[in-house]
C-alpha positions, -999 to 999 in steps of 0.1 A, spaced: -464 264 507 -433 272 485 -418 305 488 -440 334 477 -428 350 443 -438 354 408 -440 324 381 -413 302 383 -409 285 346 -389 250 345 -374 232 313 -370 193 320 -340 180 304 -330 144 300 -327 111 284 -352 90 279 -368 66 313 -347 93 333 -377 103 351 -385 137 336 -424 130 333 -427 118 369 -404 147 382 -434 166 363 -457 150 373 -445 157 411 -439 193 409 -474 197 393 -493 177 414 -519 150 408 -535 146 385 -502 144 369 -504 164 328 -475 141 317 -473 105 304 -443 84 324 -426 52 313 -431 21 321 -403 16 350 -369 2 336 -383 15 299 -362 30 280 -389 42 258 -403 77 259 -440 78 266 -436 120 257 -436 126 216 -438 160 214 -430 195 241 -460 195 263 -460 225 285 -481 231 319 -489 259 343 -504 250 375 -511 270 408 -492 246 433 -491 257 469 -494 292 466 -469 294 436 -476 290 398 -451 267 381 -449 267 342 -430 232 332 -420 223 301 -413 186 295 -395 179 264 -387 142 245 -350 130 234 -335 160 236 -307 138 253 -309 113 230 -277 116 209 -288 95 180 -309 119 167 -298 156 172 -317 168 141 -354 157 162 -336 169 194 -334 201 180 -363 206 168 -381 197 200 -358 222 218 -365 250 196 -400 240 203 -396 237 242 -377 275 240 -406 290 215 -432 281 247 -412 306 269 -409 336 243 -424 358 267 -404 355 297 -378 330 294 -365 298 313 -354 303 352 -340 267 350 -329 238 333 -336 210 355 -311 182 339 -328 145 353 -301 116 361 -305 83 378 -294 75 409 -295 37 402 -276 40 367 -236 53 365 -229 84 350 -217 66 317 -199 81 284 -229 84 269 -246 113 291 -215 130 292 -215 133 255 -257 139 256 -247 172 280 -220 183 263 -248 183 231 -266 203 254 -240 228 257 -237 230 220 -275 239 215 -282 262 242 -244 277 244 -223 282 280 -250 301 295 -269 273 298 -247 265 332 -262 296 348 -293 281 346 -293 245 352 -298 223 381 -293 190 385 -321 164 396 -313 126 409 -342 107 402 -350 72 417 -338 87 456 -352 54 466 -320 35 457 -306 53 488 -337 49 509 -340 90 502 -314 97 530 -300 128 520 -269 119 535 -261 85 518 -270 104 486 -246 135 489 -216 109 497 -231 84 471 -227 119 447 -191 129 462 -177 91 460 -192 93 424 -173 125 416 -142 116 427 -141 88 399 -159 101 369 -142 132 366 -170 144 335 -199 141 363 -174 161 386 -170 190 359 -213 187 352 -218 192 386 -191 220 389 -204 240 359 -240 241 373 -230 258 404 -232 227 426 -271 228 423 -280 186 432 -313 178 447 -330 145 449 -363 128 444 -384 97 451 -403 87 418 -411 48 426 -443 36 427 -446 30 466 -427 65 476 -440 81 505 -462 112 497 -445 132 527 -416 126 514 -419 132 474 -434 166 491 -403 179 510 -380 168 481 -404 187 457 -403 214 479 -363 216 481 -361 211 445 -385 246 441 -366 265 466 -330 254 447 -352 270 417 -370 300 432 -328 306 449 -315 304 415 -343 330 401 -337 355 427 -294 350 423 -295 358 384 -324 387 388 -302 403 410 -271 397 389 -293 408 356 -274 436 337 -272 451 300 -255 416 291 -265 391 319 -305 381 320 -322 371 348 -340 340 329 -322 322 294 -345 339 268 -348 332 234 -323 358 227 -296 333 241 -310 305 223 -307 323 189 -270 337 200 -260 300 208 -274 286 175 -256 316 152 -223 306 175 -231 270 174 -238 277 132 -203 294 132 -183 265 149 -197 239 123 -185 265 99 -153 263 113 -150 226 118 -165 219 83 -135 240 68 -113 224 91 -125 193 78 -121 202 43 -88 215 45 -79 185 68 -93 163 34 -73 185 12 -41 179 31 -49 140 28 -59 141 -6 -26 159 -16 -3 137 6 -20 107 -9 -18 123 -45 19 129 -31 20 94 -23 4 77 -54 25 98 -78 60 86 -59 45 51 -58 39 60 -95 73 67 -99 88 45 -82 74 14 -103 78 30 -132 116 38 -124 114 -4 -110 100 -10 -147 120 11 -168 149 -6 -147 136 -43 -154 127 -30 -190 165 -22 -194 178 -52 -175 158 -75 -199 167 -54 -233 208 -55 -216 201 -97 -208 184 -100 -244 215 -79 -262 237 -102 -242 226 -134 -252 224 -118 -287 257 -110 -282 264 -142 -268 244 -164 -296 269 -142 -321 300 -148 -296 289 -188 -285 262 -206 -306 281 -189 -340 310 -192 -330 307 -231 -321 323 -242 -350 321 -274 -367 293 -302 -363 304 -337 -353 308 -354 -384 329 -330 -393 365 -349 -403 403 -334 -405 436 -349 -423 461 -363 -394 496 -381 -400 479 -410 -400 447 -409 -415 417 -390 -421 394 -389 -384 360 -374 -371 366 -342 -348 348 -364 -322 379 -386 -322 404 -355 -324 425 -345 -286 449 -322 -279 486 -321 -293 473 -343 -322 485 -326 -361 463 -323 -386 462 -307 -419 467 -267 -418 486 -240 -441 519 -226 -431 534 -200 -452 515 -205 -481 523 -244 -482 499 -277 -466 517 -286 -429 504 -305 -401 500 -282 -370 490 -298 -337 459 -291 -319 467 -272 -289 438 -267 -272 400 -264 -280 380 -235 -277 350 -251 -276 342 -290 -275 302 -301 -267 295 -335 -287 258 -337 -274 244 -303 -282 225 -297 -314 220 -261 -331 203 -247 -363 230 -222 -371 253 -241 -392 256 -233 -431 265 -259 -452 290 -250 -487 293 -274 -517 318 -268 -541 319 -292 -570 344 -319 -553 342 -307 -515 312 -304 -488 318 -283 -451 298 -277 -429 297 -251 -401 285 -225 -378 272 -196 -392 298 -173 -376 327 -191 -382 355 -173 -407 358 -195 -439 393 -180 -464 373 -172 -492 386 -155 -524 366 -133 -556 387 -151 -582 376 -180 -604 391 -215 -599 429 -216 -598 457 -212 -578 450 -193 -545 465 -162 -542 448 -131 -523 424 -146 -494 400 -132 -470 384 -146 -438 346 -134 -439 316 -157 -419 302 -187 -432 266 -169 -434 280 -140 -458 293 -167 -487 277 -171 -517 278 -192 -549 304 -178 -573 328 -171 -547 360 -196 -544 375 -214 -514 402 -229 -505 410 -268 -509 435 -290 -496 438 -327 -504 452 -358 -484 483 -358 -513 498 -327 -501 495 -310 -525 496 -271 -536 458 -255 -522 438 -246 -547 404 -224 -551 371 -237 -563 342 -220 -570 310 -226 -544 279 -240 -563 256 -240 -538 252 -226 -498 228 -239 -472 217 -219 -440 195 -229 -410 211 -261 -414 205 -284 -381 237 -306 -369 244 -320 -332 282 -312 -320 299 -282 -314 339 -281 -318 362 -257 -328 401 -268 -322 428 -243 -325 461 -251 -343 493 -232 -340 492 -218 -375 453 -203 -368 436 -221 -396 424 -261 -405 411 -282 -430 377 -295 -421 366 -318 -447 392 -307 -472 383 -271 -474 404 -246 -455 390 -226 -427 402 -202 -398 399 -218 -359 386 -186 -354 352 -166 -352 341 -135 -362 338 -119 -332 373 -105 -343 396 -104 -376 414 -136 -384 450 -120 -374 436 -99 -343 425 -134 -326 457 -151 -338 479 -125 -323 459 -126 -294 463 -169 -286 501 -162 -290 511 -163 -252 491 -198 -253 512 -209 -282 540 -200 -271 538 -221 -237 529 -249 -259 557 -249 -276 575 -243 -247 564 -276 -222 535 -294 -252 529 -317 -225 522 -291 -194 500 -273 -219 475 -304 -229 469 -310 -194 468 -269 -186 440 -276 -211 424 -296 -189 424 -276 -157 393 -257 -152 375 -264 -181 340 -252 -183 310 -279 -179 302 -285 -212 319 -261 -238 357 -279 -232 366 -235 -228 396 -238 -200 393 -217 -175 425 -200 -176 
């Protein structure tokens, strides 16, 4: 018989196929009250708490068995059934928790984390009242001393089965549940496994004080739930802070990525507005300043000649103090025969035709036709008809004004020369015009070329090939 004593009330607790029904079924007796699995089924025969009070060899036992509660995948139905299971034992409480393992299966990751669930619904009392039961003793032959060193080897390497076994006081037992187990045998482990029970009953009755009980009542149970209940509370906040903290550094973040392309944007923005004012600045400094097309003929010693056919140190027909001269060509300021451009501006006068680039400075004057007295250098794109320019024949003889009839702009020509004389100006096509562009007043860029002039006139011959030296592909610009 077991030990003689009062009721001694058991809660099975375990995964599913761990062997809690059979255990029942053995501390019960036959016929067994609870359904078992099939063996190796993972499936649990057991749907709801069924609870059992028998008078077994001279002792009653009250068991409890109870579905999933191990089963981590759904804590919600765990829960339930475990509020269930604790409801059944209002009156008087649990005296143990009898946790079921396998023998035959490794203590793996995933009943560590099923126990520690355990501890969360019942609270850290629940140590004081659980023992642990190997099920499947027949792996081991049930030789209590290959299973105690099979336990010891097994807690020296898993060091969560080590702290389990710890934390319930040490409390192990064994038990046959296979088919062809022994009857005598399944009886003396049923029979330690009571004792380790009716042992544990009489330890915490006689430990039992104003704030220690001698069973896990449902007092404890609603203690661990409010405790449990504050801990989620805790985490959840946790949790939300935790979210608030990432949502501000990633608000943090987005706004300095924020600011970051804009600044690369505004700075791309401001390169392309300083790239577009230079090329404006350059069409106004280059494509206007390009000069004459290449058609476009001047007066030499010895005959009349396209620009195309014009080098340096060549005369042709210029002003010099007031009076028609020759000057010589000493170097060009810009020289492409093959590009084209839309930015000339054609001006007819009644005998004379020019033709060039819109920002060229052509010596213009407000007075009617007559002899040239008073002249100004404005661009090509500001004349008008009515005002005069200057004219200067093949004879020699004094310049003389003429009134523009007619001005053309937008006017498409290929070339682009401009040839610089030592007095500053030229006569392209008969009509006088400055070498220069309007990038600067007539006399500013003339006073500007007189170092170059004046190694001209200095070694002529040094210069024209100086004038070669460096030139820039395609605009005959030397690089000096």
């Amino acid at each position: 018989n077991f030990p003689p004593g009062g009721e001694l009330r058991m809660m099975l607790l375990g995964k599913s196929g761990s062997g809690k029904s059979s255990l029942g079924n053995a501390l019960l007796g036959t016929p067994g009250p609870f359904l078992t699995s099939e063996p190796g089924s993972l499936v649990s025969q057991t749907s709801v708490c069924k609870k059992e009070t028998r008078l077994v060899r001279g002792r009653y036992l009250t068991v409890v068995d109870t579905p999933g509660t191990m089963d981590t995948s759904n804590p919600e139905a765990a829960l339930r059934q475990i509020c269930h299971a604790i409801a059944m034992f209002a009156e008087g409480g649990v005296h143990a928790f009898v946790i079921t393992l396998r023998l035959d299966v490794k203590f793996t990751d995933e009943e560590r984390k099923a126990v520690e669930k355990l501890e969360e619904l019942f609270g850290e009392m629940f140590y004081k009242y659980a023992i642990i039961a190997y099920t499947h003793g027949d792996a081991f032959d049930n030789s209590d001393l290959r299973f105690y060193q099979e336990v010891q080897n097994a807690r020296r390497q898993l060091s969560a089965l080590d702290s389990l076994i710890t934390r319930c006081g040490n409390r192990i037992t064994m038990l046959d549940n296979s088919r062809n187990r022994s009857a005598a045998t399944q009886a003396e482990q049923v029979y330690n496994l009571v004792c380790s029970v009716d042992h544990l009953a009489r330890i915490n009755s006689e430990a039992e004080s104003s704030s220690f009980r001698a069973t896990y009542t449902n007092e404890y149970f609603v203690f661990a739930q409010l405790e449990l209940q504050k801990a989620t509370k805790e985490l959840n906040r946790q949790e939300d802070e935790r979210l608030r903290n990432l949502q501000e550094r990633e608000r943090d973040r987005v706004r300095e990525e924020f600011r970051t392309r804009r600044d690369a944007a505004m700075s791309t923005e401001m390169d392309r507005v300083a790239n577009e004012m230079a090329a404006q600045i350059g069409s106004v400094m280059i494509d206007r300043g390009k000069c004459f097309p290449l058609d476009a003929t001047v007066m030499t010693p010895h005959g009349r000649v396209r620009l195309s056919e014009l080098s340096a140190g060549q005369p042709v027909l210029s002003l010099q103090d007031g009076r028609p001269a020759f000057s010589p060509v000493f170097m060009w300021g810009h020289r492409d025969e093959t590009a084209w451009s839309s930015d000339f501006v054609t001006v007819s006068t009644t005998s004379a035709q020019l033709t060039l680039s819109s920002g060229h400075l052509l010596f213009t004057s407000a007075q009617p036709d007559g002899r040239a007295t008073r002249l100004s250098a404005v661009p090509a794109r500001d004349i008008r008809p009515g005002l005069a320019v200057q004219l200067l024949d093949e004879a020699g003889r004094q310049p003389r004004l003429e009134t523009v009839v007619e001005v053309q702009r937008g006017v498409t020509r290929q070339g682009l020369l401009a040839p610089f004389t030592l007095t500053g100006c030229i006569a392209i096509d008969g009509v006088l015009a400055s070498c220069y562009i309007d990038c600067l007043p007539h006399a500013v860029s003339h006073a500007l070329l007189a170092p170059i002039r004046a190694l001209w006139l200095g070694a002529p011959s040094f210069a024209v090939t100086l004038n070669r030296i460096g030139c820039r592909s395609g605009d005959g610009m030397p690089g000096w």
